[in-house]
C-alpha positions as CSV (number, residue, x, y, z in Angstrom):
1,X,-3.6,-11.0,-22.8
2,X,-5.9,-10.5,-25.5
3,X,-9.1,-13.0,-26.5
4,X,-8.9,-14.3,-30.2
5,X,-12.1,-15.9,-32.1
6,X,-10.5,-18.9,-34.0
7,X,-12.8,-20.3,-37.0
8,X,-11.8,-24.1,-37.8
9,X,-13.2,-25.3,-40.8
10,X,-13.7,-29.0,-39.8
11,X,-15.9,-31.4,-42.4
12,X,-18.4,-33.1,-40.6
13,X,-17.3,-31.0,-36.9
14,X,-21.6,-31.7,-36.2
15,X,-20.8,-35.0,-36.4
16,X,-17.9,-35.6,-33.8
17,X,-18.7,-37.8,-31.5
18,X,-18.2,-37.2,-27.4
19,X,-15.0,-39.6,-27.4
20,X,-13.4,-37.3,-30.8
21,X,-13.8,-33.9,-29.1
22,X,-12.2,-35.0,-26.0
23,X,-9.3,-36.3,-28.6
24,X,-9.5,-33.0,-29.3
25,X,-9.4,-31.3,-26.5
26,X,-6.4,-33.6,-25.5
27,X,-4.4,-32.4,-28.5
28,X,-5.4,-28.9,-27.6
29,X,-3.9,-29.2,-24.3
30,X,-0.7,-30.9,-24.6
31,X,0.0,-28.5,-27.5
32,X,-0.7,-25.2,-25.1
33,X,1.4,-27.4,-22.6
34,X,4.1,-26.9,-25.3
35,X,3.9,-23.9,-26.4
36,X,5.6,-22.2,-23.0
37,X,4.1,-19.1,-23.0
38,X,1.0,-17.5,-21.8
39,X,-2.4,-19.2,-23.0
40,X,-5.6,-19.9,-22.3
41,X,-8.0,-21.7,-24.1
42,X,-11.5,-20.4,-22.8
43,X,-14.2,-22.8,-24.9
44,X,-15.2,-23.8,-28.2
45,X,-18.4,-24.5,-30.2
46,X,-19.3,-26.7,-32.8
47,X,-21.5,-25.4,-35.6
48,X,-22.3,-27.2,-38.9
49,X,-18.8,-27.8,-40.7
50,X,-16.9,-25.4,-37.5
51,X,-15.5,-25.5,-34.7
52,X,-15.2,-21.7,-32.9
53,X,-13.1,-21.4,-30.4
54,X,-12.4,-18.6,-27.9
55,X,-8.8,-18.2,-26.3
56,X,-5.7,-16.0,-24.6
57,X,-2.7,-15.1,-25.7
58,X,-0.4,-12.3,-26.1
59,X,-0.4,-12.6,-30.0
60,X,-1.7,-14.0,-33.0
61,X,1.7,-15.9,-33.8
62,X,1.1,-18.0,-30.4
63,X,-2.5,-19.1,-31.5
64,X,-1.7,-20.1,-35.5
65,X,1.3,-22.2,-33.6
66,X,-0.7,-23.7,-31.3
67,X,-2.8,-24.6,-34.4
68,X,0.2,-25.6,-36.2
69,X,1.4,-28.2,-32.7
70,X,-2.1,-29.6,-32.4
71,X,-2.9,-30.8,-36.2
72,X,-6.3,-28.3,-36.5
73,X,-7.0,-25.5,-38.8
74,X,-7.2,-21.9,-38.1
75,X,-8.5,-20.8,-41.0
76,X,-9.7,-17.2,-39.3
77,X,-7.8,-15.9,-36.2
78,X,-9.8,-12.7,-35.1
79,X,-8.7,-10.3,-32.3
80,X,-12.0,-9.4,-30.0
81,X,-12.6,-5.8,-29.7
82,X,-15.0,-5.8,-27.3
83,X,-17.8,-8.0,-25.6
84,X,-20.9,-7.7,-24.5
85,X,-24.6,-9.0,-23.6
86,X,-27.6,-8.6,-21.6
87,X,-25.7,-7.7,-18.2
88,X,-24.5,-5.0,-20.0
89,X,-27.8,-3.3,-20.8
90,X,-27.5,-1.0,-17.9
């Protein structure tokens, strides 16, 4: 499977409250429950106005429709080339 970055715009996303993110997360479940292929939904961050969230699939088409069944944005699905951080220093 390959990891997409998914950028939600979300007005206010600093602002959600403990009880609205597990709403969220809720959503985000029973529509990957739905979707009846491979997927993974790794984690997401809130940032400002965003939410950025780090999944699995086989292709874009599965993440914009798992968008699409769970009533969030995905304004920009990007494919990850590569990652990478201190352990990888050498």
């Amino acid at each position: 499977m390959k990891r997409f970055l998914i950028e939600r715009e979300i007005p206010g996303a600093a602002d959600l409250t403990e009880a609205d993110l597990a709403a969220i997360a809720q959503k985000s479940n029973a529509a990957m429950a739905s979707l009846g292929v491979p997927y993974t939904w790794i984690t997401s961050f809130v940032a400002g106005d965003k939410i950025y969230c780090l999944h699995e699939s086989d292709d874009e088409d599965a993440i914009r429709e798992h968008a699409r069944r769970g009533g969030f944005p995905a304004n920009v699905v990007s494919v990850v080339a590569n990652e990478f951080g201190p352990h990888t220093a050498g």
